[in-house]
C-alpha positions, 0 to 999 in steps of 0.5 A, spaced: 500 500 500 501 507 498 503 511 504 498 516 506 501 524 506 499 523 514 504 517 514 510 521 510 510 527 515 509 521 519 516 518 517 520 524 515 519 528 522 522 522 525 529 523 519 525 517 515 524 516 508 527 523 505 532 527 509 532 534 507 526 537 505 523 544 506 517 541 511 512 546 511 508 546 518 500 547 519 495 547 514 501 550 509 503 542 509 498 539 506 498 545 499 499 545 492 506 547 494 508 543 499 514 537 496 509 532 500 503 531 496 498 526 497 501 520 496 507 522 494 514 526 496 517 531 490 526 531 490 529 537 488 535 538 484 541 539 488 546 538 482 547 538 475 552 534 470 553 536 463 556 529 459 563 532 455 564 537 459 572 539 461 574 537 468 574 543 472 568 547 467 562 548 470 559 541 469 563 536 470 564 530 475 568 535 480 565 541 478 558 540 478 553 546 477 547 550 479 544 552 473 544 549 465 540 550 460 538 544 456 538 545 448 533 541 444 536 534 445 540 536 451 542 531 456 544 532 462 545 527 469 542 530 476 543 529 483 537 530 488 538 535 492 535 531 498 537 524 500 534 517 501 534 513 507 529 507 507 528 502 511 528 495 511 520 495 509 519 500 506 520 501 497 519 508 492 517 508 485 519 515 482 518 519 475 519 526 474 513 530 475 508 533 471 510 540 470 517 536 467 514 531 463 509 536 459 516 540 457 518 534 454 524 532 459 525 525 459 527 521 465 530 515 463 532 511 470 528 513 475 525 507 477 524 503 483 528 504 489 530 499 493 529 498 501 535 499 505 537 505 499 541 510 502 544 518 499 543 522 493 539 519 487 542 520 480 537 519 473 539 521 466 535 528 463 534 529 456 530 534 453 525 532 447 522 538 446 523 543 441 525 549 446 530 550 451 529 547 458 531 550 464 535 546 470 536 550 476 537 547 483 532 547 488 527 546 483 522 540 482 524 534 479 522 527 482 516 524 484 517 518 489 511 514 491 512 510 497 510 503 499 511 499 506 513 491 504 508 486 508 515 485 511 522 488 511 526 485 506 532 478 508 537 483 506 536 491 505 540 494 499 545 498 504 547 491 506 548 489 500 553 493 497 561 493 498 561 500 499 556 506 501 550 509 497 554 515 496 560 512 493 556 508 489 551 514 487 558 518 485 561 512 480 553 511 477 554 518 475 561 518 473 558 512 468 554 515 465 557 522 464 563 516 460 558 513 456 553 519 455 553 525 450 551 532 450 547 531 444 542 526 444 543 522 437 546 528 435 539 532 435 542 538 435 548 537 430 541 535 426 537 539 427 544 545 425 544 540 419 537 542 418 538 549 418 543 549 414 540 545 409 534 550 410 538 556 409 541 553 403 535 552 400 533 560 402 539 563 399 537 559 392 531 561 393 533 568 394 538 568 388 533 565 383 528 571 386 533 576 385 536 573 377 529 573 376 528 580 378 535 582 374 532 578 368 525 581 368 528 589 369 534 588 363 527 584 359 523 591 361 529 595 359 530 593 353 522 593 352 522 600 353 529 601 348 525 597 342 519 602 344 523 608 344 526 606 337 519 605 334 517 611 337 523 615 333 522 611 328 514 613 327 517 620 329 520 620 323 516 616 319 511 621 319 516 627 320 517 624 312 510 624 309 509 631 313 515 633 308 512 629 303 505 632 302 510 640 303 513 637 297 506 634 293 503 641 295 509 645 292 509 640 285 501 641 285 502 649 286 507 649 280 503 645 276 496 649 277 501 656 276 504 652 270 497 652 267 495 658 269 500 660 265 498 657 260 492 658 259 494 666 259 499 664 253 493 662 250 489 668 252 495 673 250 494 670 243 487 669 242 488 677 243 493 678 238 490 674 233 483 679 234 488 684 234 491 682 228 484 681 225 482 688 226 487 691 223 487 687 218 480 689 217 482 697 217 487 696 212 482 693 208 477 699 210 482 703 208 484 700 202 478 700 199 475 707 201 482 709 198 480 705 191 472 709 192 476 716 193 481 715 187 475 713 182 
């Protein structure tokens, strides 16, 4: 059976199960906030590794940090702020709190924890979500559900080991920061990769828009030439016929003047043929009045 939140603070006040813990006192243990839950105790981070990390950086096995900011496919290996400290007939069950999981964190080995178990507990935290994810000491990252054996155990965990829980728990985090990487299955070299590739293919599109653009102006350019040509050439064109009808009208007025003239030529001799005429007709008058004269 799950142990109630009375059995817990129960327990934890006598320096059972938890060591540690920020207790509230009054009706404040038993709210939303407190690290006892109704059936449950919520560890804080107490230390962070990050896997690759230089001796003596922040980080690494001697030199644990406070703080870290997970990148998208980051890894990481924390230590609870709190210790453990079951007794022979009592176990736990963890896995990270809501408010870690549905920020996509991963927890890959919080699992069970055996009666007798004593220290710090170490899991592996990867973020699989999309956005940084902040790490920061004293914030919640595991939830432990206790459960009393009808029974305690023949021989508890601490009786079982060669050395003492904490030295244990200093080796399996010494291992997985020797076998981890910072990088879950190179997520983010890939997700880098992704980006380069995007920004590629966003280059190319914006070097074919801009050839695009280059070819459509010189295509407008030229447009506007061949129209300046054929404008000019229209220009002239009816610039010639203008000269062209000047011309025509000149050669109509030279023609309509050469007939007048003509026409007054022909004039002119009808009149002196009249007047030759005439004086041929006086001579003849003149003749013949001299004839009648003389007789």
């Amino acid at each position: 059976m799950f142990l109630t939140d009375a059995e817990l603070l129960a327990l934890l006040s006598q320096g059972r199960l938890v060591t540690g813990l920020d207790l509230d006192t009054g009706p404040a243990q038993f709210n939303r906030a407190s690290q006892v839950q109704p059936c449950s105790v919520d560890l804080r981070i107490g230390e962070i590794f990050i896997p690759g990390t230089p001796d003596a950086k922040p980080g690494s096995l001697g030199t644990p940090t406070e703080s870290e900011i997970l990148l998208p496919g980051g890894t990481a290996v924390v230590k609870t702020l709190e210790e453990c400290n079951l007794p022979p007939d009592i176990g736990a069950i963890g896995f990270p709190p809501n408010t870690v999981s549905a920020e996509g964190i991963l927890m890959t080995n919080p699992g069970h924890v055996d009666p007798g178990f004593k220290g710090q507990m170490a899991f592996t935290v990867i973020n699989m979500s999309e956005v940084k994810f902040h790490l920061l000491k004293k914030n919640k990252i595991v939830t432990l559900l206790f459960f009393r054996l009808r029974q305690r155990v023949t021989r508890d965990l601490g009786e079982r080991l060669d050395e003492g829980s904490s030295e244990a728990v200093g080796d399996s985090v010494g291992k997985l920061l020797g076998v981890l990487s910072s990088d879950f299955l190179g997520i983010s070299a890939r997700v880098k990769a992704a980006a380069e590739t995007e920004e590629e293919k966003t280059r190319r599109e914006v070097l074919a828009a801009e050839t695009k653009t280059r070819r459509n102006t010189l295509i407008g350019q030229v447009l506007l030439a061949v129209v300046g040509i054929i404008a000019t050439c229209a220009v002239l064109i009816l610039g010639s016929f203008a000269v062209l009808r000047g011309e025509i009208s000149d050669l109509k007025a030279q023609v309509n003047s050469g007939r007048e003239a003509q026409e007054v030529r022909k004039q002119v001799k009808v009149k002196k043929q009249v007047q030759v005429r005439k004086r041929s007709d006086v001579r003849n008058r003149a003749a013949r009045v001299k004839d009648s004269v003389s007789r």
